[in-house]
C-alpha positions as CSV (number, residue, x, y, z in Angstrom):
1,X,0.0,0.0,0.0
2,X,3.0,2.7,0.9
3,X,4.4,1.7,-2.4
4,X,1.4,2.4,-4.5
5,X,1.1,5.8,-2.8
6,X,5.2,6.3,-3.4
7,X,5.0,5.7,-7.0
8,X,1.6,7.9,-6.8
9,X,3.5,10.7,-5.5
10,X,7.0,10.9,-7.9
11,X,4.6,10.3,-10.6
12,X,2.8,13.7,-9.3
13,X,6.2,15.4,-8.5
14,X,8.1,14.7,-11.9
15,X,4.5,15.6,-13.7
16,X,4.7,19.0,-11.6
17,X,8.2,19.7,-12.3
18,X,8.0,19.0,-16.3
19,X,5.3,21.4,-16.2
20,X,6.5,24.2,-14.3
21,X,9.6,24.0,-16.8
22,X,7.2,23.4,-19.8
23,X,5.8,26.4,-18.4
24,X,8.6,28.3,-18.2
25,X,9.8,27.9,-21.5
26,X,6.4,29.0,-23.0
27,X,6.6,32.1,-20.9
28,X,10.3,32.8,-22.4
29,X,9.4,31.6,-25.7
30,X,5.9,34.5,-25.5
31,X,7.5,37.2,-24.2
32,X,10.3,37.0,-27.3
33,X,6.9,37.5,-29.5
34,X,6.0,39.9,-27.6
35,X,9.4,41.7,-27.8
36,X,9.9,41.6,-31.2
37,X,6.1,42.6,-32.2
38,X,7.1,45.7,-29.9
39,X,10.5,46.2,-32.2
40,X,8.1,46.0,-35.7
41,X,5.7,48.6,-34.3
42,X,8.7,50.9,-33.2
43,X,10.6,50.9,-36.2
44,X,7.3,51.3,-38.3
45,X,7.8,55.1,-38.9
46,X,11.8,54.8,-38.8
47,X,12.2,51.3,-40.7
48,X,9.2,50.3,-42.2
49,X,11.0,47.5,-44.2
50,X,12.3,45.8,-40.9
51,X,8.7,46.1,-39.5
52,X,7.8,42.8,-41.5
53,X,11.0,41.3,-41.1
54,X,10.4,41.8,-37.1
55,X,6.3,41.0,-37.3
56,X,7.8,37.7,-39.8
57,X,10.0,36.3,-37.5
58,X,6.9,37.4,-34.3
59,X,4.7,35.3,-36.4
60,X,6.5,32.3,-37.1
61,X,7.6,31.7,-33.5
62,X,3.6,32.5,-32.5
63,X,2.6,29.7,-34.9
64,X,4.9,27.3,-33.5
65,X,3.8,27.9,-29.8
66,X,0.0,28.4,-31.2
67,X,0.4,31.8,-29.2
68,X,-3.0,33.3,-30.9
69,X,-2.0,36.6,-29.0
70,X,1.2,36.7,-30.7
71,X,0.0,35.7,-33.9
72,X,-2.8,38.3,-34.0
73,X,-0.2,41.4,-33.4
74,X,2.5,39.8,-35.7
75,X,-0.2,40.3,-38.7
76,X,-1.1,43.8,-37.7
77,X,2.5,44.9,-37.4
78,X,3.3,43.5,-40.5
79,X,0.6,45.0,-42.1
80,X,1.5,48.1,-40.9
81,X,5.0,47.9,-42.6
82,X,3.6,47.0,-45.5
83,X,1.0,50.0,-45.4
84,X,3.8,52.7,-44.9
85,X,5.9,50.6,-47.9
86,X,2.6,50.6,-49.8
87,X,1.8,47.5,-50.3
88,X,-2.0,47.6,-50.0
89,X,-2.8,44.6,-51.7
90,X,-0.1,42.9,-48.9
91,X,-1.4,45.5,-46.0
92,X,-5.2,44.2,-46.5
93,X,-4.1,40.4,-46.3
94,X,-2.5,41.0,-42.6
95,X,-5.2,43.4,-41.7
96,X,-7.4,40.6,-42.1
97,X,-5.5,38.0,-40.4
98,X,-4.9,39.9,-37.6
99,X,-8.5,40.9,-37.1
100,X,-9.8,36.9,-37.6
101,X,-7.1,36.3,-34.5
102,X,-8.4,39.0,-32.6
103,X,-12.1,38.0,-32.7
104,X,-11.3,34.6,-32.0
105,X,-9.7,36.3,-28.7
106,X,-12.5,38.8,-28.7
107,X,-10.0,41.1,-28.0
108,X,-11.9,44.6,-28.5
109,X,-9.0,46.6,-27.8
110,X,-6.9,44.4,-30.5
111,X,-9.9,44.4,-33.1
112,X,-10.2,48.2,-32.8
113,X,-6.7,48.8,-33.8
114,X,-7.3,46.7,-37.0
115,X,-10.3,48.9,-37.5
116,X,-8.4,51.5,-37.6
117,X,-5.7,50.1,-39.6
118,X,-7.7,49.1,-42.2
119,X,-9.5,52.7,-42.1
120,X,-6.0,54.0,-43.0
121,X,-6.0,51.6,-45.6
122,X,-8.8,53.2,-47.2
123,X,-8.8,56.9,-46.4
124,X,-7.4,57.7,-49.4
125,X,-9.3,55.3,-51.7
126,X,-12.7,55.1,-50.3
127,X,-13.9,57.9,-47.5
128,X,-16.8,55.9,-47.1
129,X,-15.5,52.6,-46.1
130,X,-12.5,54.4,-44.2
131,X,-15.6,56.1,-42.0
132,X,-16.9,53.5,-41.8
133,X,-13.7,51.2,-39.8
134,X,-12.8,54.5,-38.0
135,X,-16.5,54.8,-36.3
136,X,-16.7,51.2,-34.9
137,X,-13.2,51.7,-33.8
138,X,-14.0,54.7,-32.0
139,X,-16.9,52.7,-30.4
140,X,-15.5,49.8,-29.3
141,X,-13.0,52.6,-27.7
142,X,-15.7,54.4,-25.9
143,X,-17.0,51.3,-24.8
144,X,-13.6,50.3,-23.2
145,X,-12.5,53.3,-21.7
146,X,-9.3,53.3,-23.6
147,X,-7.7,56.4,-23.9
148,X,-4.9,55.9,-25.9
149,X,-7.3,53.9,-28.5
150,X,-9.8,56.9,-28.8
151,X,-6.8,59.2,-29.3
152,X,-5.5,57.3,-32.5
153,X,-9.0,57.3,-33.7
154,X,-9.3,61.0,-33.6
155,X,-5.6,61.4,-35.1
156,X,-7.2,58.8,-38.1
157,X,-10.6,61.0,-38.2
158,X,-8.5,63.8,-38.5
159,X,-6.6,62.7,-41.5
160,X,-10.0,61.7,-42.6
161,X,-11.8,65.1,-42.8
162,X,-8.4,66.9,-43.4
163,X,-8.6,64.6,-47.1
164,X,-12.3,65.9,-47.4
165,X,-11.0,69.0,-47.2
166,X,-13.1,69.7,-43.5
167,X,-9.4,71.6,-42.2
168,X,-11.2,72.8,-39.3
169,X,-13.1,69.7,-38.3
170,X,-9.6,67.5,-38.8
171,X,-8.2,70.6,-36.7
172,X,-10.8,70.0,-33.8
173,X,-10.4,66.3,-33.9
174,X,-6.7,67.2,-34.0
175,X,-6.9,69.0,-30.3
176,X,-8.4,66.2,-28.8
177,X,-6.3,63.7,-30.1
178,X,-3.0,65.7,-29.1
179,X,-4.7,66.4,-25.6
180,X,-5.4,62.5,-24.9
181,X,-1.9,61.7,-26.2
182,X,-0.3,64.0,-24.2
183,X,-2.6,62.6,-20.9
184,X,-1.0,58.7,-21.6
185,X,2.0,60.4,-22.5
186,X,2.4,59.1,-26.1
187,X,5.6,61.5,-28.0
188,X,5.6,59.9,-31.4
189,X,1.9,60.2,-31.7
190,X,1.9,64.3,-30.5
191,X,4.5,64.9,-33.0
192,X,2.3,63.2,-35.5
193,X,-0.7,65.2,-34.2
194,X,1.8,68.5,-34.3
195,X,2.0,67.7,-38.0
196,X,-1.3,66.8,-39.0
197,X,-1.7,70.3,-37.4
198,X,0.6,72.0,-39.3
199,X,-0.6,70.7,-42.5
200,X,-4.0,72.0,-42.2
201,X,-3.3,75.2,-41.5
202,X,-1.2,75.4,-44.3
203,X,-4.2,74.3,-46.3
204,X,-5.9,77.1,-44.4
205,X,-3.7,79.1,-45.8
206,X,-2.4,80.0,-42.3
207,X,1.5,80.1,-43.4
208,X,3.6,81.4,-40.5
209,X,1.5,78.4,-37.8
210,X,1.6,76.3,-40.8
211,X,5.8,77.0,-40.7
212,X,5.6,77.0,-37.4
213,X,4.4,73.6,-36.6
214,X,5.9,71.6,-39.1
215,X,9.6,72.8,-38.0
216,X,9.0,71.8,-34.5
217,X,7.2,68.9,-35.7
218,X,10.5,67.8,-38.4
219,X,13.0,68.5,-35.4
220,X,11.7,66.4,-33.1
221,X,10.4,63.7,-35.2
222,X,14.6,63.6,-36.7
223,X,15.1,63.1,-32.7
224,X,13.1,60.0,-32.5
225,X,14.6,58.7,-36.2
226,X,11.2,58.9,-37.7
227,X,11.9,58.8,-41.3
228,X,8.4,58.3,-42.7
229,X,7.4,61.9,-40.9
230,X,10.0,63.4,-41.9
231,X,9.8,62.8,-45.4
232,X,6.2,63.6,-44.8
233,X,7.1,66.7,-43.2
234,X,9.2,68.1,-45.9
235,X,7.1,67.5,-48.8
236,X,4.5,70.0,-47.1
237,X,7.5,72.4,-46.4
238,X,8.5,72.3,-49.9
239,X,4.8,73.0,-51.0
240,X,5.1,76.1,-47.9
241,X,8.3,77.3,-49.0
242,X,7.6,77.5,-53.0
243,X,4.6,79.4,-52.1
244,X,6.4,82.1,-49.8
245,X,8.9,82.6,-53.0
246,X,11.6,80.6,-50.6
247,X,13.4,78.4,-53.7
248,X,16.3,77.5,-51.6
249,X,14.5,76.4,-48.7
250,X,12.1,74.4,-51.0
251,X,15.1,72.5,-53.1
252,X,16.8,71.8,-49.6
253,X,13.7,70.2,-47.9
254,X,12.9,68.4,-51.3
255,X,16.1,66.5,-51.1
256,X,16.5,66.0,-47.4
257,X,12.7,64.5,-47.9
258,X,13.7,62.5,-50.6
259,X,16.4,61.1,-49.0
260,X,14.1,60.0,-46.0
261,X,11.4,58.8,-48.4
262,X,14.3,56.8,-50.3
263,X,15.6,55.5,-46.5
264,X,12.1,54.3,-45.5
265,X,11.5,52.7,-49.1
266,X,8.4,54.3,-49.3
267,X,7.7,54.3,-53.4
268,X,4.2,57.0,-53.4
269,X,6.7,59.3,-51.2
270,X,9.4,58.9,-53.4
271,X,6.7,59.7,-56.7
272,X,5.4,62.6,-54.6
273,X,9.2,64.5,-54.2
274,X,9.6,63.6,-58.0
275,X,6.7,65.4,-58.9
276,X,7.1,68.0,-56.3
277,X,10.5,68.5,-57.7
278,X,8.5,69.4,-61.1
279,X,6.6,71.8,-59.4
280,X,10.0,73.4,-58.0
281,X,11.7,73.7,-61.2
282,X,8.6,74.9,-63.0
283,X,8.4,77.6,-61.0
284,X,11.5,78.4,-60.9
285,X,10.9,78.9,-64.6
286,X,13.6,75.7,-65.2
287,X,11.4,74.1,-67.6
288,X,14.3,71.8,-69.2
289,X,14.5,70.3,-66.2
290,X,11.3,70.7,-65.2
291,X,10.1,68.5,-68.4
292,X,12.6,65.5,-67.4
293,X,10.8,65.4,-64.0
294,X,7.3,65.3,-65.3
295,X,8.9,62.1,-67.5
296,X,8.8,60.7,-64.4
297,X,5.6,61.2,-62.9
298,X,2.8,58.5,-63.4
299,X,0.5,59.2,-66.0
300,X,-2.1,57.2,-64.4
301,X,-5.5,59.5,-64.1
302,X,-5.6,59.7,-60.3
303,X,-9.4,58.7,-59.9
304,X,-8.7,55.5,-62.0
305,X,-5.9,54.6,-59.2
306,X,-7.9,55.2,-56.5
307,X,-11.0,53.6,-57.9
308,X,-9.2,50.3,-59.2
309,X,-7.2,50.0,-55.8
310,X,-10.9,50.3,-54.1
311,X,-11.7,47.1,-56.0
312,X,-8.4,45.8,-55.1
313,X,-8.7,46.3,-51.7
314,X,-12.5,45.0,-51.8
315,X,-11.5,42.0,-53.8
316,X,-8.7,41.1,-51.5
317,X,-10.9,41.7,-48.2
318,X,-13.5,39.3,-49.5
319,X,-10.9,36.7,-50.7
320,X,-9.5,37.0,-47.5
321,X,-12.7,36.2,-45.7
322,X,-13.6,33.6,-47.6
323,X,-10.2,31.8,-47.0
324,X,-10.4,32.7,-43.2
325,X,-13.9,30.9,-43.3
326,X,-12.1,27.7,-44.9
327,X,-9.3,27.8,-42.4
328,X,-11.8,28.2,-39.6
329,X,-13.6,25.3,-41.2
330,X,-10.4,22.9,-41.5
331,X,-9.6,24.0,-37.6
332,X,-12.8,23.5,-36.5
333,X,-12.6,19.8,-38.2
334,X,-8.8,19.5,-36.2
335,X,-10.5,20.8,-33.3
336,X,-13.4,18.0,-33.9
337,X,-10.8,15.5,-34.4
338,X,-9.0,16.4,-31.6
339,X,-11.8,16.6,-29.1
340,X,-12.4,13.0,-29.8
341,X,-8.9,12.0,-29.4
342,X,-8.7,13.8,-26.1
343,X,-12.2,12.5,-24.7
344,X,-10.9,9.0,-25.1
345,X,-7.6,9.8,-24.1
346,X,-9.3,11.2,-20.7
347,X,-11.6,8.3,-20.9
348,X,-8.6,6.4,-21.0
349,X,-6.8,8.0,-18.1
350,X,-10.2,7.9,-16.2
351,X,-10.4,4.2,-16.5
352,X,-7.2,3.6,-15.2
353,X,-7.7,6.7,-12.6
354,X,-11.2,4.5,-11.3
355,X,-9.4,0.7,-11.1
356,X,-6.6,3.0,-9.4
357,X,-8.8,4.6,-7.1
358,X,-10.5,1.0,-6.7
359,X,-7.9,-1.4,-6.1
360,X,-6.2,1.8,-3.2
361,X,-10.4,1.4,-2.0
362,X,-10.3,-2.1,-2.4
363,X,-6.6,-2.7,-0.2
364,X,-7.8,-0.1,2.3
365,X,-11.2,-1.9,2.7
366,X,-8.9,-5.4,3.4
367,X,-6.7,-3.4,5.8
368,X,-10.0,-2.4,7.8
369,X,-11.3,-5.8,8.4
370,X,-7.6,-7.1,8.9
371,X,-7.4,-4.5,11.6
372,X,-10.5,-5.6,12.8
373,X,-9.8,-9.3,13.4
374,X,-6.7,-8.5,14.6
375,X,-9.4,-6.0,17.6
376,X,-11.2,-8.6,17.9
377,X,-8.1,-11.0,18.1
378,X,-6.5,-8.9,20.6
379,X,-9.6,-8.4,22.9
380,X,-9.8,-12.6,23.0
381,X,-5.9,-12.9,23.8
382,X,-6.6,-10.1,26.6
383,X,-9.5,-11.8,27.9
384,X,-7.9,-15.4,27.8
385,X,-4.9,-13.2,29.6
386,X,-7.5,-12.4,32.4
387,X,-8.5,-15.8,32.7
388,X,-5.4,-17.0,33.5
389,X,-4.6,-14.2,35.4
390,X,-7.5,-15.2,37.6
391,X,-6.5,-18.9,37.6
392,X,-2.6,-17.9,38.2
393,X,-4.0,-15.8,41.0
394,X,-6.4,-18.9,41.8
395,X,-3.7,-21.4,42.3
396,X,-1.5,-18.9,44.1
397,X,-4.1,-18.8,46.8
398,X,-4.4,-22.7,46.9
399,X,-0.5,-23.0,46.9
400,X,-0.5,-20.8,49.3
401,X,-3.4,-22.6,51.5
402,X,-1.6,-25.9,50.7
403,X,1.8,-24.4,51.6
404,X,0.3,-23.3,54.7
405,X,-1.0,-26.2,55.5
406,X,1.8,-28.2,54.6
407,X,4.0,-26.0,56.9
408,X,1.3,-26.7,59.7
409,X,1.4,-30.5,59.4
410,X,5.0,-30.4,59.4
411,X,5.3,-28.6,62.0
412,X,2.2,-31.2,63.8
413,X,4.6,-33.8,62.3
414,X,7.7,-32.9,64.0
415,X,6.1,-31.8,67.1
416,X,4.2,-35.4,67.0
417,X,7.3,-37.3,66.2
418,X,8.9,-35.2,69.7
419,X,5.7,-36.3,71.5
420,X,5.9,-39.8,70.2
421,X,9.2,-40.5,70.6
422,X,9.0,-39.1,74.5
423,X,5.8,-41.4,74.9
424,X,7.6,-44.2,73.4
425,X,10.8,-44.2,74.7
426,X,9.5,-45.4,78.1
427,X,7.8,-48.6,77.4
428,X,10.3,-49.3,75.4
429,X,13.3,-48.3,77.8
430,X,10.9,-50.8,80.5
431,X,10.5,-53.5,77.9
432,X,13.9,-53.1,77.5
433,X,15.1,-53.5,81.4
434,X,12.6,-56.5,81.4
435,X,14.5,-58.2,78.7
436,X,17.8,-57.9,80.3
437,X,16.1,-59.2,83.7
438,X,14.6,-61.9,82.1
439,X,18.6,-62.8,80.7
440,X,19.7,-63.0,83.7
441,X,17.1,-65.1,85.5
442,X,16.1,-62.1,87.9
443,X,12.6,-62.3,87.0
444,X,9.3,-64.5,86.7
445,X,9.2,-65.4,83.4
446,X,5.6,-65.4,83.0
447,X,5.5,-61.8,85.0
448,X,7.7,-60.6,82.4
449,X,5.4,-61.7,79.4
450,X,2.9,-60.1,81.3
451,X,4.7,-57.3,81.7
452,X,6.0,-56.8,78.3
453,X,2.4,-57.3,77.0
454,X,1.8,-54.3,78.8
455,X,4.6,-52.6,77.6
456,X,3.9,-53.7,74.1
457,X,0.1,-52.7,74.1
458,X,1.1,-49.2,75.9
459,X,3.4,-48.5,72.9
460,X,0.2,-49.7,70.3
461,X,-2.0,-47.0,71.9
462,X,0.3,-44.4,71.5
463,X,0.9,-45.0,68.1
464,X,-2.5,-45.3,67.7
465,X,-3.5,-42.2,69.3
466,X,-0.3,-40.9,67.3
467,X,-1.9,-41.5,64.2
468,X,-5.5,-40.2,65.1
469,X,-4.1,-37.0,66.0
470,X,-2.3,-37.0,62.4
471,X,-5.0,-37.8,60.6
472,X,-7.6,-35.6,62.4
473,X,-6.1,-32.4,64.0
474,X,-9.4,-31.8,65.5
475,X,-8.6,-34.3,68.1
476,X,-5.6,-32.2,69.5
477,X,-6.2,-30.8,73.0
């Protein structure tokens, strides 16, 4: 019985101890994703290009631990890489994936980044559909309390009315994105805010706080290495500076911003400068060289673009839901498969678990009643110990009595054998002197027979009376 519970026990223990290291390992192996999902969404505005390489290598270590989590945040970094590389085609796709991950989580605060991810995706395609993702991000946001969530949303709704040309609704949405920013204490989204702003009054036609905040904006965002702004940045500058007259400043902010653009990979940037360089030249009344940059530009009718990548970016959302619907389908089927697997593996281990538990039931039932004869044999050996503890005690007594007894007869005995042998000793001395008188002739012959008769039957009484006494001590007196 101690054995079975031994082996019980290091069974338990070594169980324990691979899982707390399982465990620990899977912790490690997590926080890794999560660590390098943090390095693709850092990098995003610096490095765009290493943002998928970070969010690739995120989401192939998430797949391997089945870390949904991980996975979820790997696709939205990635697509967020891809967005600022634009590639929306690739951007869409990761969206996607992210967002399937983050509803099978039902992670809202996950699912309203996408939203507004995707709404980014769109803003310059489709205001409607970009709306549309921005709104239920900003509920879901609302509905969570999350500050830092409602302030992207109003950053993104700024951008939003700023493209529909609403300057001073994207400005007011502008405040109160910069104000909850600057609560959670978020730098790289203020300077984004501080830009934003900037570029809406400059639409406004508001030059010097146009000048103003883009400056401060393009200092600090060099600070913090963010390339993207900063090509960003500039190409408004240029566009500020060519209408102030300021040439110089225009061609030096044209190639500082190209040089970004060309650091962040960021093709559209790069096509913007070339044509903002056209622009520059043109006024400058350069036309020679303003003519080799307009060879350059696309000469792609801008609503065409936008309305063949909105049915791009529709095609590829609905491919990608129907594909997420077949892989939900083949994991629901694993899932299937695996539930049954498991449910006889548990009925398995519950079997063995239930003749376990009944052969422990079983010895410890047989232990009781062992125990219990060996009561009930204990209470017999102690009452057969009482009994002949009683007869020991029983025959002391009677040994005792007898050896009393025995030590009164004796003592009868030897004070009988004194009293005999002085009652004996003088017929016997008298039969004796008659013998000897009858030798010699000194007396009657027949007197002495007579005499000696007497002597004789004297000595019979007092053995007689010797052993009457002996035999009944009543007698003595």
């Amino acid at each position: 019985m101690k054995k079975n519970f031994l082996v019980l026990f290091f069974i338990l223990a070594a169980f324990n101890s691979y899982a707390s290291s399982t465990a620990d390992g899977l912790n490690q192996d997590t926080t890794e994703v999560q660590n390098l999902n943090k390095q693709a969404y850092e990098v995003r505005l610096t490095n765009p290009e290493q943002a998928i390489i970070s969010g690739d290598k995120a989401l192939e270590l998430a797949q391997k631990l089945n870390y949904t989590p991980g996975i979820a945040e790997a696709y939205r970094v990635k697509g967020i890489g891809q967005y600022y590389l634009n590639e929306p085609e690739d951007a869409i796709n990761s969206f996607i994936s992210a967002l399937t991950n983050f509803t099978k989580l039902n992670d809202q605060r996950g699912i309203a980044k996408v939203y507004n991810n995707i709404g980014n995706l769109y803003r310059d395609n489709d205001y409607d559909r970009s709306l549309e993702y921005f709104d239920k991000a900003l509920d879901i946001g609302n509905r969570i309390s999350d500050k830092g969530l409602i302030a992207t949303t109003y950053l993104n709704l700024g951008n939003y009315y700023s493209r529909k040309k609403s300057y001073n609704q994207a400005l007011k949405y502008y405040g109160q994105s910069e104000a909850l920013f600057s609560i959670v204490r978020d730098s790289v989204n203020i300077i984004q805010c501080e830009q934003n702003k900037g570029v809406a009054y400059f639409k406004l036609n508001q030059v010097d706080e146009a000048a103003k905040l883009l400056t401060d904006a393009s200092d600090k965002a060099k600070a913090k290495d963010m390339n993207e702004a900063v090509a960003s940045i500039d190409l408004t500058l240029a566009l500020l500076y060519m209408q102030q007259g300021k040439f110089t400043d225009a061609d030096r902010v044209v190639q500082e911003g190209t040089t970004y653009a060309q650091i962040t990979k960021d093709e559209k940037m790069m096509h913007d400068f070339i044509f903002t360089n056209y622009q520059l030249e043109f006024q400058r009344k350069n036309f020679e060289r303003a003519l080799y940059y307009l060879r350059e530009v696309y000469k792609l009718d801008s609503l065409d673009v936008r309305s063949s990548l909105t049915s791009q970016l529709n095609l590829f959302e609905l491919k990608n839901k129907q594909e997420e619907e077949l892989k939900e389908n083949e994991l629901n089927l694993q899932h299937i498969q695996y539930d049954r697997v498991k449910f006889w593996g548990v009925t398995t281990v519950a079997g063995l678990l239930l003749v376990m538990i009944g052969l422990l039931v079983s010895n410890v039932k047989r232990k009781a009643q062992t125990n219990l004869q060996l009561t009930e044999l204990n209470g017999e050996v102690s009452r057969q110990k009482d009994n002949l503890d009683r007869i020991n005690h029983h025959l002391e007594e009677i040994i005792d009595e007898r050896t009393k007894d025995l030590q009164i007869k004796n003592k009868k005995l030897s004070e009988y054998s004194s009293y005999l042998s002085h009652q004996i000793r003088g017929p016997i001395a008298t039969l004796k002197g008659l013998m000897n008188l009858e030798k010699e002739g000194l007396v009657d012959k027949h007197e002495c027979i007579t005499m000696m008769d007497k002597c004789v039957s004297e000595i019979d009484e007092k053995i007689i009376e010797m052993s009457d006494m002996m035999h009944d001590p009543a007698k003595e007196a």
